[in-house]
C-alpha positions, 0 to 999 in steps of 0.5 A: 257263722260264729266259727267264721266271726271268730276267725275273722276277729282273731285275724284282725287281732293279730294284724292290727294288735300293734298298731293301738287297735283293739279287736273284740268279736261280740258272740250274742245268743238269741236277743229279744228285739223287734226282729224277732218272731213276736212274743215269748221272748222273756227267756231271751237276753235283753239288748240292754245285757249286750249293750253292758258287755260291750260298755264293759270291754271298751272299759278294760284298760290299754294292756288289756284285750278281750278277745271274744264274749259269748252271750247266752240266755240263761234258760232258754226253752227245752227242746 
């Protein structure tokens, strides 16, 4: 699913870039929401970390885009 989100972002990059829009595929790993399978979710990334990542790309300026950001938990259980 991430290699067809990637994709269709970069598509959209290019047949729009000149037109003053901006594209950003925003790549989460396990989030810690109410969707989730219930408890034990401390190792997961909080809503809020995506939410400061996407705050952080509308920040960039008008000559800069990100293209993508992939977002891990920093520990997340062994397997």
């Amino acid at each position: 699913m991430k290699t067809k989100g990637l994709k269709n972002g970069r598509t959209m990059l290019l047949d729009h870039r000149y037109e003053e829009v901006k594209v950003t595929t925003i790549l989460p790993g396990s989030v810690s929401t109410e969707f989730g399978s219930g408890g034990g979710a401390e190792w997961k990334i909080a809503p809020e970390d995506v939410a400061d990542a996407v705050a952080m790309v509308l920040s960039m300026p008008a000559r800069t885009l990100i293209s993508h950001v992939e977002i891990r938990p920093s520990k997340p259980p062994k397997k």
